[in-house]
N, C-alpha and C positions, 0 to 999 in steps of 0.2 A: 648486515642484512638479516631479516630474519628467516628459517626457514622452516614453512609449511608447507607439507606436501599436497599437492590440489584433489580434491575432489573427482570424481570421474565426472567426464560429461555426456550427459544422457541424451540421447536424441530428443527432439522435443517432440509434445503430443501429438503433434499433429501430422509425424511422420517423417518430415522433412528430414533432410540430410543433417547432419551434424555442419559438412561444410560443402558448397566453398561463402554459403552468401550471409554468414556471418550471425551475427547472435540479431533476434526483432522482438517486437515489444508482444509478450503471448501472456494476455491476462491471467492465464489457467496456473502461468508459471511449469513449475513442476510435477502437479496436479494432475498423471497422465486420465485417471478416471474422469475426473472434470471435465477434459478436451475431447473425451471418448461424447460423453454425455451434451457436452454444449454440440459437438459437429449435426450431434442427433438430433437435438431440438432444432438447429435452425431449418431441419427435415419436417418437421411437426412431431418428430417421435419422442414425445413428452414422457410415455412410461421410463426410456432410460434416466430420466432424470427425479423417476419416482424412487426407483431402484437406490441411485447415487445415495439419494438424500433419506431413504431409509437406511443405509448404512452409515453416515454421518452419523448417527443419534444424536445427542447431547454434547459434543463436541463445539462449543459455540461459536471458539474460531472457523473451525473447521467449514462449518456452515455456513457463517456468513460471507466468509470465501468464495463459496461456492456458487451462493447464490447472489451476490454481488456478482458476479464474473457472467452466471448463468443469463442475468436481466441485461448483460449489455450486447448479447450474443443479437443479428436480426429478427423478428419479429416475435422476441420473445413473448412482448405484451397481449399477444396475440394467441400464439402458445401455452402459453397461461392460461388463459381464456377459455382456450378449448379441454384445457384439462379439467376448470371450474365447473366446466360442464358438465362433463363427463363424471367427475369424482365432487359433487358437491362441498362434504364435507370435509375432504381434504385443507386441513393447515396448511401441507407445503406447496398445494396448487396457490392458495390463498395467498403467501407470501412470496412467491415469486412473481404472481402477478401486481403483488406491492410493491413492488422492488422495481418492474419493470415499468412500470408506469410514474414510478418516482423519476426513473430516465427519462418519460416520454416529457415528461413534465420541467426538468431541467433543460429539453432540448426545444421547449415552444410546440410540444406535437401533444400533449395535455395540459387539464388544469392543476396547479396547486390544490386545490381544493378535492378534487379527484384524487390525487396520490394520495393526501394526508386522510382521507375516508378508506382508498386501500388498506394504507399501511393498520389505519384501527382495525377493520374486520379483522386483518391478519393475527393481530393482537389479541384482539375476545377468541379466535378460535384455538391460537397457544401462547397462552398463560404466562407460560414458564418460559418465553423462548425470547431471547435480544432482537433478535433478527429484525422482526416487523419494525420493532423501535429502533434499529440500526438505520432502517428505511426511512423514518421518520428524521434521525438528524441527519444524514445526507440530503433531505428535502431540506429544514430547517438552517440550514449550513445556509443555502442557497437564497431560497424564498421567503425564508421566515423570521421571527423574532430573536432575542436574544432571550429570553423569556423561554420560547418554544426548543431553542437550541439544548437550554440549559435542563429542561423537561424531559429533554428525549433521553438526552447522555446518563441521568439523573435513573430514569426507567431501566435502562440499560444495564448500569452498573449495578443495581437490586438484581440482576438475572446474574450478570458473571460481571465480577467486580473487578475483575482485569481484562476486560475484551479490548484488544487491540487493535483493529480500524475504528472502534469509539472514540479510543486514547488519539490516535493520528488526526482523527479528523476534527478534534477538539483544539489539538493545538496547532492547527492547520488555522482554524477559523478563529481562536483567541492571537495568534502571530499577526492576523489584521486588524486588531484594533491598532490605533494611534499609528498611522502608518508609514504618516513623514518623519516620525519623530526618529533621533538616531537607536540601536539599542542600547539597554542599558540593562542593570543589574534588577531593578525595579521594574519592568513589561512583566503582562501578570502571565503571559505564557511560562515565560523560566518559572516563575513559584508553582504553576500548573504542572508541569513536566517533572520536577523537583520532588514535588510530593508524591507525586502519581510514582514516580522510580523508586522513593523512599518505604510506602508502603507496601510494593509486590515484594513478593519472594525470589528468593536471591537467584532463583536460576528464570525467572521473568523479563520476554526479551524487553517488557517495559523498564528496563534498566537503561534502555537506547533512549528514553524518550527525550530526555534534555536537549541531547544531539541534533533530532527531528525537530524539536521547538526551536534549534538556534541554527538549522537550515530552514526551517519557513520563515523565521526573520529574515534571512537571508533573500529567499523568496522576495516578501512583501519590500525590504528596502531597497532591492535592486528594480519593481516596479517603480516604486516611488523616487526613481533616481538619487537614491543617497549611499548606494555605493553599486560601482563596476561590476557588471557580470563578468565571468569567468577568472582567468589570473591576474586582471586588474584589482579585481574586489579582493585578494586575497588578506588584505587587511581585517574581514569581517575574521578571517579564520584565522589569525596571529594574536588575538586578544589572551591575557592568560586566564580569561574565562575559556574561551575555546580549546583552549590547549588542554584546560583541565577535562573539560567535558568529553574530547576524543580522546586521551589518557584512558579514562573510567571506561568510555563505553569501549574502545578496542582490547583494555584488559578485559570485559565481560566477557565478550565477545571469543577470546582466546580460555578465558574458563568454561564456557558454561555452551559456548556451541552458538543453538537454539535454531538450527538447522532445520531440527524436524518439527519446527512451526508450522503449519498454514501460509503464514507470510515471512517467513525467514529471510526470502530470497527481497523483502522487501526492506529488512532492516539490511541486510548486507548490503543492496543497493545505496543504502542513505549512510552507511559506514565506510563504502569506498569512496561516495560522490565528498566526503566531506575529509574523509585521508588525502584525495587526489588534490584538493585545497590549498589546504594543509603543505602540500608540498613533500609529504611521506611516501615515495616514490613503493618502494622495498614494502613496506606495509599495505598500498593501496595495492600492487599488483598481485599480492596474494591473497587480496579479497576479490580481485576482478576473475582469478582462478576461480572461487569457489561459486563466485555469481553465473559463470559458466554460461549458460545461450539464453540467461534470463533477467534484463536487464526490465526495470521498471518505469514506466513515466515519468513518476515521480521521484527521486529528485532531478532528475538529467536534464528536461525540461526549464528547470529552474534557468538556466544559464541563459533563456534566450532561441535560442537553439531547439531544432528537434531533438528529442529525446534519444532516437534510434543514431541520429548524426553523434550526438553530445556524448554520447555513454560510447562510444566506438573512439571516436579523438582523445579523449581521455583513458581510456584503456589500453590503449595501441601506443601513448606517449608514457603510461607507467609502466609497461613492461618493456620499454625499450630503455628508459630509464634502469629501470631495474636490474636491464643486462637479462632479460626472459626470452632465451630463442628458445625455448622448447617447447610453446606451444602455440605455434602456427595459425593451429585450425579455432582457437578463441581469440588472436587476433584478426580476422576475417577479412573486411575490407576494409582500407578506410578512406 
């Protein structure tokens, strides 16, 4: 067994107890400023999220963290709105109202057409910024071309050539091409993820991404019925491609951190959900330590199952596994 000493667990943002009702899905993550500023806005008090995001600067993870999380908060688009008002020439009133109306638009409450004319304004008023074009391929993902997909990520990567919800979401949306097919060495995801890991720098959590491209396969073949969710499908995860691909990314993983990501909490999530698999008792439960009361949609989901159900059964079955009674209050309820 290996052993790593866990992490502290921090209360979450939103104040709540640490325990007794267990770890829930909190977009903000561990972002307490984030959670400070979304609770605001769904007040209307838009300036703290001027504040926020003039402290961001050029951080472009950081950002678009931010303001993805910020656009899903209620009546963001709204919110938005009135800051556009208010501060016309503001960029980041501009992009968040891109952003939020890319939601209004994924959920049937706007147009297509509408989002992808936000997202541009956002665009002509910063130049230099992923963001708006982040907004653009979360629409594109959904409503759009392959064409338009490829355009946006394309944009994107000319701003920050490693932006990491660009990287996720691409191989998110390339894992559904050919869907029934079994996988194989050849799905142009793995050559996507492959290279995209090849060319970052060595402490770049895009080192995970292979991993994330061969859990959205996982994703797309357990829709398409061609393999079992949960410990039935555990065949997708016994492949000695699999085995190589969690090898690589859990040694990263144990060099390089990458904790103090923006989305950290989100590659660890997709590190234990695919350890737990795997069947790495000892390994997954000292990632479910560091993942601590901040467990992700994505991959838990995947199984079929809620996410907040999925990632609790599985955490609560590797540390029992593991022989972990020392910490209680992260296995919560289950």
């Amino acid at each position: 067994m290996i052993s790593i000493s866990p992490s502290p667990t921090p209360t979450p943002p939103t104040g709540r107890a640490r325990c007794p009702a267990g770890p829930v899905l909190i977009p903000a993550l561990d972002d307490s400023q984030l959670a400070v500023a979304a609770d605001a806005l769904v007040l209307g008090q838009w300036a703290r999220v001027r504040t926020l995001l003039a402290g961001t600067g050029a951080d472009w993870d950081l950002r678009g963290h931010r303001l993805t999380v910020l656009a899903t908060t209620p009546g963001s688009a709204a919110r938005a709105g009135d800051w556009r008002l208010a501060e016309p020439d503001s960029g980041d009133a501009a992009t968040l109202l891109a952003l939020a109306t890319v939601r209004l638009a994924l959920h049937g409450e706007s147009s297509p057409e509408a989002a992808a004319a936000a997202c541009a304004t956002a665009a002509r008023m910063l130049p230099d910024d992923p963001t708006p074009w982040l907004g653009a391929l979360i629409l594109a993902r959904r409503t759009g071309t392959a064409e338009a997909l490829e355009h946006a990520f394309q944009q994107i990567r000319a701003r920050h050539r490693d932006h990491h919800h660009a990287h996720h979401l691409m191989a998110a949306a390339l894992a559904e091409r050919q869907p029934g097919v079994r996988d194989d060495l050849r799905h142009p995801v793995h050559d996507f993820a492959a290279r995209a890991a090849a060319r970052a720098p060595a402490d770049s959590p895009l080192a995970l991404l292979p991993l994330v491209a061969h859990t959205e396969r996982y994703r797309v073949l357990t829709t398409a019925g061609r393999v079992r969710p949960g410990p039935a499908g555990r065949n997708h995860w016994s492949t000695p491609r699999a085995h190589r691909i969690l090898r690589e990314a859990f040694d990263w993983w144990l060099e390089w951190g990458g904790e103090d990501h923006p989305r950290g909490k989100v590659d660890l999530n997709f590190l234990a959900h695919a350890t737990f698999h795997e069947g790495r008792m000892a390994e997954a439960a000292a990632l479910f330590q560091r993942i601590g009361p901040h467990p992700t949609r994505a991959p838990w989901s995947y199984t079929g199952r809620d996410a907040d159900g999925a990632f609790r059964a599985a955490r609560d079955t590797a540390l029992r596994r593991a022989g972990d009674t020392t910490a209680p209050c992260l296995r919560g309820r289950g």
